[in-house]
C-alpha positions in Angstrom: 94.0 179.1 147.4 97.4 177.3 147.3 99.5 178.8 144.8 101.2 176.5 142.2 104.5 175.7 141.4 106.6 178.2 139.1 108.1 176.9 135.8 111.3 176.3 136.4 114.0 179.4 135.1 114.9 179.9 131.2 118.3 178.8 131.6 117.3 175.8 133.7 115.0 175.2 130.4 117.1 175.4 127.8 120.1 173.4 129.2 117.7 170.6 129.8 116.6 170.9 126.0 120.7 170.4 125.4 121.0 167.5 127.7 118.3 165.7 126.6 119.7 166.5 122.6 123.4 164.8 123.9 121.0 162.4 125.4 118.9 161.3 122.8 122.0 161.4 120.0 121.3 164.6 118.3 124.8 165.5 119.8 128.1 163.7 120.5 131.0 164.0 122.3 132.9 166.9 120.5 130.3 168.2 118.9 129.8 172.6 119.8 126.9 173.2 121.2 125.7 176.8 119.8 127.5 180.4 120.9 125.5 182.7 123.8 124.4 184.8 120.6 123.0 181.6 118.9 121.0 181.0 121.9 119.7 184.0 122.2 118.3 184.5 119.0 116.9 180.6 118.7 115.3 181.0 122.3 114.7 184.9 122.7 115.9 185.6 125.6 119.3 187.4 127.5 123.3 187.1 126.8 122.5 186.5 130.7 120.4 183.8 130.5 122.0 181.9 127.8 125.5 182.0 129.6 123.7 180.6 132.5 122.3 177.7 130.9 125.9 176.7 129.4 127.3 177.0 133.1 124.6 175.1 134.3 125.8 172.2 131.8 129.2 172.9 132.6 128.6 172.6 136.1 127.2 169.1 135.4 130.2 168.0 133.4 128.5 167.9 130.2 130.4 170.0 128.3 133.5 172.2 128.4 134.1 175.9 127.8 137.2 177.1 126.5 137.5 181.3 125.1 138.1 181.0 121.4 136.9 177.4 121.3 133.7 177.6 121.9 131.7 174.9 124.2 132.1 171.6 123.3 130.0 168.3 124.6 132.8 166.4 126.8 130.6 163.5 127.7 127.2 161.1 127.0 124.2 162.8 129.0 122.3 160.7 131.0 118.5 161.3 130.5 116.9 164.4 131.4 114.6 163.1 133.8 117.5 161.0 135.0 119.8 163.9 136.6 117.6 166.2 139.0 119.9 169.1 140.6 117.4 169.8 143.4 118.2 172.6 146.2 114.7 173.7 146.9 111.1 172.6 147.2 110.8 173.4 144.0 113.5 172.1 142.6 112.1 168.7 143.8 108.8 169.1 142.8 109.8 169.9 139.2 111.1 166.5 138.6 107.7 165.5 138.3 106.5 167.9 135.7 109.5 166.5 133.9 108.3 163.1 134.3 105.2 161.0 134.2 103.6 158.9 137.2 101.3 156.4 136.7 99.6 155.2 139.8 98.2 151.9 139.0 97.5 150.6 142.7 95.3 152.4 145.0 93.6 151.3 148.5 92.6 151.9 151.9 95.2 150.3 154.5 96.0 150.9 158.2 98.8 153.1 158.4 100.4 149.9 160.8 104.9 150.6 160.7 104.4 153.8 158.8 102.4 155.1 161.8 105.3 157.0 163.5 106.1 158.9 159.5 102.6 160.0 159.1 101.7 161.2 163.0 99.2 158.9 163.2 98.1 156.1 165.1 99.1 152.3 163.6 95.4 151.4 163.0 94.3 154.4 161.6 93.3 154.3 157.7 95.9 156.0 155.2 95.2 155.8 151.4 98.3 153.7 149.8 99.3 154.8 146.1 101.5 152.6 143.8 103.0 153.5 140.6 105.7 153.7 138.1 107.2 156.8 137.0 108.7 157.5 133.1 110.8 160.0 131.6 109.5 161.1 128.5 109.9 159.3 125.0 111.4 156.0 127.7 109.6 152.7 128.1 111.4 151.0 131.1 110.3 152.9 133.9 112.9 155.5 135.9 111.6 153.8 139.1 108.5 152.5 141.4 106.9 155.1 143.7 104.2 154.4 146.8 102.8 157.4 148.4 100.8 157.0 151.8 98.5 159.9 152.9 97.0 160.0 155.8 93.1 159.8 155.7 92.2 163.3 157.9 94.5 165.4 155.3 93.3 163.3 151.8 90.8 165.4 149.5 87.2 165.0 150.7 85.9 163.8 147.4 88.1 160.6 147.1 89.9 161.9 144.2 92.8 160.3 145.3 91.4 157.1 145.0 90.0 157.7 141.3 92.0 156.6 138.6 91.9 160.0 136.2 92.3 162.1 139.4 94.4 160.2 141.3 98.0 162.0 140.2 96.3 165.8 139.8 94.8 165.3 143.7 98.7 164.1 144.9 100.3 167.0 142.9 97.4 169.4 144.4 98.0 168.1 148.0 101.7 168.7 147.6 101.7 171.6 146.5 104.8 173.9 147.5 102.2 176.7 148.6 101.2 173.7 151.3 104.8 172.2 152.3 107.0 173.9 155.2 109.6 171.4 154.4 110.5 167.7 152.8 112.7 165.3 155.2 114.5 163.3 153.1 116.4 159.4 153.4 118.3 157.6 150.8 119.8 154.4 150.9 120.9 151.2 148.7 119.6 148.3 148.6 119.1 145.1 146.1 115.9 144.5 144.6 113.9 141.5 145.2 112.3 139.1 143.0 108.8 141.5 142.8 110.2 144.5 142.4 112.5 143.8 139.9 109.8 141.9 138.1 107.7 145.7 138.4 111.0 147.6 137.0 112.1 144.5 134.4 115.4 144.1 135.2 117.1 141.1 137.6 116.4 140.5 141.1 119.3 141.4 142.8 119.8 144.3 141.0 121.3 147.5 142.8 119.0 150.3 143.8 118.5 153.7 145.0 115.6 153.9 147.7 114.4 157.6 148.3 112.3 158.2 151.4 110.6 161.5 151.6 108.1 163.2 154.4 106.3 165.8 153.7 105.4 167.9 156.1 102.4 170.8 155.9 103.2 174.4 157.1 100.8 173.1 159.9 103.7 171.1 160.9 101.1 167.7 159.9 102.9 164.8 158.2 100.8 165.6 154.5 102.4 162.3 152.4 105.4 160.1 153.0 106.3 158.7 149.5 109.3 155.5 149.1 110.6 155.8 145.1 113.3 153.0 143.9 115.1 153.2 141.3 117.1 150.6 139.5 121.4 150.9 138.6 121.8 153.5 136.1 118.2 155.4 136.1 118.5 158.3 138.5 121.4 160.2 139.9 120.7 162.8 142.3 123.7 165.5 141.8 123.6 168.3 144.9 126.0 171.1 145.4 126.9 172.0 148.8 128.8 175.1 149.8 130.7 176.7 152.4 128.6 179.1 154.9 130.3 182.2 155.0 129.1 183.2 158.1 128.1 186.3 159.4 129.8 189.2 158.5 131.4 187.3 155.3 
C-alpha cells in the first residue's frame, strides 16, 4: 500500500503556530516571542527542537535573535498558508494539509495541448479538476488550481469525479509513496477578466502561475496541476546552497 505523507517536524509545527499568531495580530512588531524554556514547557518537547523552530523564523526574517534580548518579532507575517519553504516532496505536499481545496469543476476532456505533459496521445480522455484553494480562517481564496489526470492512471471507481471524493482520490494518487519526482515551472503573468472574476480582485492583476508534473516512480506522467495565484497571496521562499563537493 502506498505509504502516506509524514506530519511535518515539531519545530516546523510550532514556528508555523508563531507565524500565523504575528499573522493574525496576536503579536506585533516588537513584541518577544517566548524563551527556548518557555517553549518547551508549553509544547513538550526538546531545548533542540524549540531553538530550531526560532531559527526557522529567523531564517524567514520574522523575527530577530539577539543573547540577552531575547527574540523579538522584526516584521508583519504573511499568512501561514501564504509562505511554503519547500525542499522536498514532502515539503510540497504539506502545503495542502495546510490549506483547503475545493474542486468545484470536474469533467472528462481530451487531453488536446496538454498531451505532450501527460505522455499521452492529444485525443485521449484525461479527467480535468478545477478549484479554489483557502488558507484557513481566509475567505478570498490563496489561488485557482486545475489538475489533469490522465484516464489509464485515474482510480477505477470514478472517485475522482465524485464531489465528496474528489480531493481524498487526488491526495491518494499523489501520494509521495507514488511520486519519483515533481517538475516544476513558474512564471508571471496578468490575470484576465475570468479569472480574476474566480479570485475577486481586477483583471489585470499580477500573478504567480505554478506548473507542476508529477511523475510516478514508473516514470508515467501521474497529474499535471496549473495553480495562480493573485499579488500578495503566495510567496514561495527556497534556500539554495553551495555543493561542497566530494571530499568537502
Amino acid at each position: 500500500m502506498p505509504r502516506t505523507a509524514a506530519p511535518p517536524p515539531r519545530y516546523r509545527e510550532i514556528a508555523a503556530r508563531f507565524a500565523a499568531e504575528v499573522a493574525g495580530g496576536a503579536r506585533r512588531v516588537g513584541d518577544l516571542l517566548p524563551t527556548e524554556i518557555e517553549i518547551c514547557r508549553t509544547f513538550g518537547v526538546s531545548r533542540h527542537t524549540a531553538r530550531e523552530a526560532l531559527r526557522l523564523l529567523e531564517r524567514d526574517g520574522l523575527v530577530a535573535r539577539r543573547q540577552g534580548s531575547g527574540t523579538r518579532v522584526v516584521r508583519p507575517a504573511a499568512p501561514l498558508a501564504q509562505r511554503r519553504p519547500v525542499r522536498t516532496i514532502d515539503d510540497l505536499l504539506q502545503y495542502g494539509n495546510a490549506t483547503r481545496l475545493v474542486i468545484d469543476r470536474r469533467r472528462r476532456q481530451r487531453a488536446g495541448a496538454q498531451a505532450a505533459a501527460l505522455g499521452v496521445a492529444p485525443a485521449d480522455t484525461v479527467l480535468h479538476l478545477s478549484g479554489l484553494r483557502y488558507a484557513r480562517g481566509r475567505r478570498a481564496p490563496l489561488g485557482a488550481t486545475e489538475v489533469r489526470v490522465p484516464l489509464v492512471v485515474a482510480p477505477a471507481d470514478g472517485a475522482l469525479l465524485d464531489a465528496d471524493r474528489a480531493v481524498p482520490a487526488l491526495v491518494a494518487l499523489l501520494d509521495p509513496g507514488r511520486l519519483l519526482r515533481v517538475e516544476q515551472t513558474f512564471a508571471a503573468e496578468n490575470l484576465g477578466a475570468a479569472a480574476a472574476r474566480r479570485l475577486a480582485v481586477s483583471p489585470g492583476t499580477a500573478a504567480l502561475r505554478i506548473e507542476r508534473r508529477y511523475i510516478g516512480t514508473d516514470g508515467r506522467a501521474l497529474a499535471l496541476a496549473v495553480s495562480i495565484h493573485p499579488a500578495g497571496r503566495f510567496a514561495y521562499p527556497s534556500v539554495l546552497e553551495r555543493d561542497p563537493g566530494p571530499g568537502r
